[in-house]
C-alpha angles and dihedrals in degrees: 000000000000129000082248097060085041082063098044099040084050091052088040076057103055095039089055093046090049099051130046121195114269107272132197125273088247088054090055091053090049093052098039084066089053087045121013093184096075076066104055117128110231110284093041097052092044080057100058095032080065096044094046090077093049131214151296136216109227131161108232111169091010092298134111107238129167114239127199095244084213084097091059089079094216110165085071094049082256099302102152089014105157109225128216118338074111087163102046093058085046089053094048081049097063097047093051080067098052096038090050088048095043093233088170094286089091088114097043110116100211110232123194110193139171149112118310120279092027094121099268093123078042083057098049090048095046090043088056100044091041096061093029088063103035086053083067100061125090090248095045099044110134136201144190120174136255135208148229124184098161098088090048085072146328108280123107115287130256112279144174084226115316141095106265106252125232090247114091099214095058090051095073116092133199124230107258092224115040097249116183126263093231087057099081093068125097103268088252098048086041087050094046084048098056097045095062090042091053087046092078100036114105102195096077096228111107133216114256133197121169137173126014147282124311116263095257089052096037073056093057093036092050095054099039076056097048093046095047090047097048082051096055096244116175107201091048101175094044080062097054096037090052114140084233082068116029137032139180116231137182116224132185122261117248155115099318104008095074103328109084112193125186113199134202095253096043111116140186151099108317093249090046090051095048092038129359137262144262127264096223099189086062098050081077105056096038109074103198094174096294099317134089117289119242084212077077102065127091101215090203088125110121098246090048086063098046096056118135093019135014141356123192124199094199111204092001097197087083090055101048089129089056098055093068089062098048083062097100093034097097098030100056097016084227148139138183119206093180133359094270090031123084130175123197119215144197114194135111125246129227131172122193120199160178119230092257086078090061089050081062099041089056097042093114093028085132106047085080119212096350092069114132094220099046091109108049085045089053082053095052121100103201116205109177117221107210140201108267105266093186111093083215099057097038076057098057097042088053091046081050090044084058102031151036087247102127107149106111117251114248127171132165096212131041090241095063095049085041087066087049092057100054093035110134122236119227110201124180107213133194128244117171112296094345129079115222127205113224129184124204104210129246109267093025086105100033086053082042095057089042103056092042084053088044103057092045097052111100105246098201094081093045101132115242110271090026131094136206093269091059090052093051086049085044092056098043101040102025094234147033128224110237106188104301090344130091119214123209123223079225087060078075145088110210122166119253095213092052116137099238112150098011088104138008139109112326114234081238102063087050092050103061095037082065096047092049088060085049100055080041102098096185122114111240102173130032122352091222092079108029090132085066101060100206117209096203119201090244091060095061100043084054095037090055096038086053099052094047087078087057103024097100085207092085126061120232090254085048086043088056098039099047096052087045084065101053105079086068095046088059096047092047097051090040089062089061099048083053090055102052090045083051088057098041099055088039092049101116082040094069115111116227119250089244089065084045089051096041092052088045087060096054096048089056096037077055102047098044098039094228142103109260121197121218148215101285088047091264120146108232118205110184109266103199087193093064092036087055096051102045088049083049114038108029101020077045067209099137143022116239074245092070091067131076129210118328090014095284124160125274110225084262096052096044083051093054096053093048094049102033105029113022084039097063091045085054091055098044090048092049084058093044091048092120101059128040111285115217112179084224088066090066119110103213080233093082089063113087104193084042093046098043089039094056091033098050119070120179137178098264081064096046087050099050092052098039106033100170082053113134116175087186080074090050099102090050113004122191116254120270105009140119097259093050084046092052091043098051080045094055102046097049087048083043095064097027097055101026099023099241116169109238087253095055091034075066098047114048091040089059091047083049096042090040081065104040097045092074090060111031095102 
């Protein structure tokens, strides 16, 4: 067999496991009791169609929240994921259960608004896949009937149109509009139906199907009646019911089959755009008993196509004439297509703006109660999109923005996401006829994610001694490290109606600052590399800072303020240059987590005065010696001065070890307190002073191991000496440990080493 029939027979596969064969009315019933979802009216459905993926725990704002991974969008690998806005999808979750169970929000139209680029078109497309995708699954298959009046008489079939045709099978039409199978009984039968069905559910939220079939089938079910009645049939619903004339088929979800989306560009009369439109050259030709026939509409209205699930306003702001009639739709759950046709609906309606809807909406705010549009406003759900507030996310939107990258970031611990942060970028970009490889540097997007989250973080709450960069780290890691200590974002007190994330720097206009400096072939920077085209992070900081006086997105007050918090952003993001270029120099230098572990035994066999037995089984007496030389040597935390005879502690260092080690252990072991706590079973990690110390290189450090080090000869350093040894060290550990690349391992050591020269000696 080739590769070729492998592909086809796998695509022959998914479609066979998508669609079943079209099954008797009798048959649905039967397999809505086996799986009532298949059942669920359309909140309730879009609900579970949002729980059936599960959740994620994620920190948003410096706090650990758990998010639906539904907007993940994984079946797509993350493609349209929306990221962050975590509490606003649990919010619309949470209306879409009240709103299934009609506690009392069954009226409510949901509106997402927010400035552009926020996530709200990500929401659309995730919204659409997501249901697309669950609709395919055995627990999410969903059905509406068709019909087939040919073989009742005669006569020509039912048709949207068109002649019936002699074939059988193309005699059978769909409903339009997706109504529900349940929805063919008589509404007691249907009642009785339902509460057995809810009886066995566990979820407590019933299935509920309301108001009758839409007008084409009510067609086909009114003249098989017809038909059946004038013959004298006795088991008149059996007849019309008949497999001969009606099936139950599952259809995919999508635009248009269950899913209704204005767009922006979409025009038309009001009643075309909700519903659809008649095809006046076919009133003519298709008698209903002296009306117009419902076989003459087109049903392409966006509510026709939403039925039984879900209908979208896109950029409602060019469908404001349209809101006002939507006034009645959830109340009533109710359409009319003409003045003597009415369609009843089940979908749930969702708009999705800019602010300047909300400009329109308020246009006669002041005019009290007797504001026209009091009442639509008293209908409207507003949940707000906001500009990302999390340095790592911003990150990863920015990394999406460049790239094809589109799997989501998770990480189970700060450090990993950390990596992902300061990850370089490699482009190829086109010139001419050559194609040019380009790096963007590690830390440029980081730099770039810092200063966007930085311009959108409300300014007036910062603690004293703190800045907005250590907000937005704040935000994004849940603490700061201040010296040994670790500080909590719950240590403060920042106010819940700040204005983070209502305005900022869009992703878009970073974007395309980064791609301008791709598409920017000039070396700026060392003509020794000028193949490899390095995108440094202070490029882009000055790149983006420079086109905020000309960019007409921001206003002249947004313009000021935004270049007033850049100064922060570079230091910042200096800092971590310096520190990579720290670790990198100081690499053989590390000390390995088993001498950590072991240090950490001997403090707590000291403190405690008793023999402590690790994790190997091992019975640990303190040993001051060791405990001397690793504070020495590898914390650099004390001097040999700073012990007495014997090795034994000074007052300071015996304090240190109390507050800053024993401490620690205290803490973990509190935590631990339900299960045995064994002082083995503790990572290093958990130990602050342990994890900045070791983590934390500085130059006192660099100085006391290289002493002939000169970072003034870094740029050309003369042959066979210390300071040529240490550079060919650091660029190698540069791109080994942080993935530079060996053109921008040169250039940010020289900036690093451009600012640390003046002052060395």
């Amino acid at each position: 067999m080739t590769e070729g029939s492998d592909y086809i027979d796998d695509a022959n596969r998914e479609l066979r496991e998508t669609y079943e064969e079209p099954m008797s009315l009798a048959e649905y019933v039967d397999a809505a009791f086996e799986n009532p979802t298949i059942a669920s009216h359309a909140s309730k459905y879009l609900l579970e169609a949002i729980e059936s993926m599960g959740r994620r725990t994620v920190v948003e704002e410096g706090e650990e929240k758990e998010r639906y991974s539904f907007f993940d969008d994984p079946h797509n690998d993350g493609e349209h994921a929306i990221l962050g806005n975590t509490e606003v999808l649990n919010a619309f979750v949470d209306d879409l259960r009240s709103i299934a169970a009609r506690r009392g929000k069954e009226e409510k139209i949901i509106w997402f608004a927010g400035p552009t680029a926020t996530g709200k078109s990500e929401l659309k497309r995730c919204l659409v896949n997501g249901l697309r995708e669950y609709s395919k699954t055995p627990e999410g298959r969903r059905y509406t009937v068709e019909w087939n009046i040919a073989t009742a008489t005669e006569a020509p079939g039912l048709t949207y149109g068109d002649d019936a045709v002699a074939t059988s099978e193309e005699n059978w039409y769909a409903s339009p509009v997706q109504s529900h199978p349940l929805l063919v009984f008589p509404p007691k039968v249907r009642e009785g139906l339902l509460d057995t069905l809810n009886a066995e559910l566990d979820d407590n939220l019933d299935v509920l199907v309301d108001g009758k079939l839409d007008p084409f089938s009510r067609e086909a079910y009114d003249y098989l009646e017809e038909q059946y009645r004038r013959e004298g049939e006795e088991e008149l619903f059996s007849a019309i019911t008949d497999p001969a004339h009606l099936r139950v088929k599952n259809y995919v979800v999508d635009i248009g089959d269950g899913i209704g989306v204005l767009h922006s560009e979409d025009s038309g009369r009001p009643k075309q755009r909700l519903v659809g439109s008649w095809m006046q050259g076919m009133l003519q030709e298709l008698d209903s008993r002296g009306r117009k026939n419902p076989q003459a509409f087109s049903y392409d209205g966006v509510l026709s196509q939403g039925n039984g699930l879900l209908t979208i306003v896109e950029d409602a702001a060019q469908h404001a004439d349209l809101l006002q009639k939507l006034l009645n739709v959830p109340d009533e759950k109710a359409v009319k297509l003409d003045k003597g046709i009415q369609m009843d609906i089940d979908t749930q309606l969702v708009i999705i703006s800019n602010p300047d809807l909300e400009a329109q909406l308020n246009q006669h705010a002041d005019a009290g109660g007797a504001d026209p549009l009091r009442a639509l406003k008293r209908r409207l759900d507003r949940r707000e999109f906001r500009y990302l507030t999390n340095l790592s996310l911003e990150a990863e939107l920015i990394r999406r923005e460049l790239t094809n990258e589109t799997s989501v970031w998770r990480a189970d611990v700060y450090d990993e996401l950390e990596a992902r942060i300061r990850e370089p970028i490699g482009v190829r970009v086109r010139d001419g006829d050559d194609i040019n490889e380009r790096e963007i540097a590690p830390h440029a997007i980081e730099s770039a994610a810092l200063y966007s989250v930085v311009s959108r973080l409300d300014g007036s709450d910062v603690p004293a001694g703190l800045d907005l960069v250590d907000k937005a780290i704040l935000f994004d890691r849940g603490y700061l490290l201040d010296g040994d200590e670790r500080i909590e974002k719950d240590d403060f007190d920042f106010d819940d109606d700040a204005s983070d994330g209502a305005g900022g720097i869009p992703v878009t206009y970073t974007r395309d600052t980064i791609a301008g400096l791709l598409n920017d072939i000039r070396d700026r920077h060392h003509p020794d590399y000028a193949v490899e085209q390095v995108i440094m992070p202070r490029d882009v900081l000055n790149a983006m800072a420079e086109g905020i006086g000309d960019a007409p997105v921001f206003s002249t007050a947004e313009r000021t303020e935004y270049e007033n918090r850049l100064v922060p952003v570079k230091n910042y993001i200096f800092q971590q240059q310096e520190s990579d270029v720290l670790d990198a120099i100081m690499r053989d230098r590390r000390v390995d987590e088993e001498t950590v572990a072991e240090y950490i035994e001997h403090v707590y066999a000291w403190a405690t005065g008793e023999v402590v037995e690790n994790d190997r089984g091992e019975e640990i007496e303190p040993d001051a010696l060791k405990m001397k030389v690793f504070e020495t040597e590898h914390l650099g935390r004390f001097s040999p001065d700073a012990y007495e005879v014997n090795h034994e502690p000074s007052p300071a260092v015996a304090e240190f070890r109390r507050n800053k080690v024993i401490t620690a252990l205290n803490r973990y072991a509190w935590e631990s307190r339900n299960e045995e706590f064994e002082v083995g079973d503790i990572d290093p990690k958990e130990v602050p002073i342990i994890k900045t110390v070791l983590a934390n290189n500085d130059w006192d450090d660099v100085h006391r191991v290289y002493e002939d080090f000169n970072p003034s000869q870094w740029e050309n350093p003369p042959r066979n000496t210390e300071t040529a040894e240490v550079k060919e060290k650091t660029i190698r550990n540069l791109q080994e440990l942080f993935g530079y690349s060996p053109a921008s391992a040169e250039l940010t050591s020289q900036h690093v080493m451009n600012q640390v020269s003046y002052k060395w000696d």
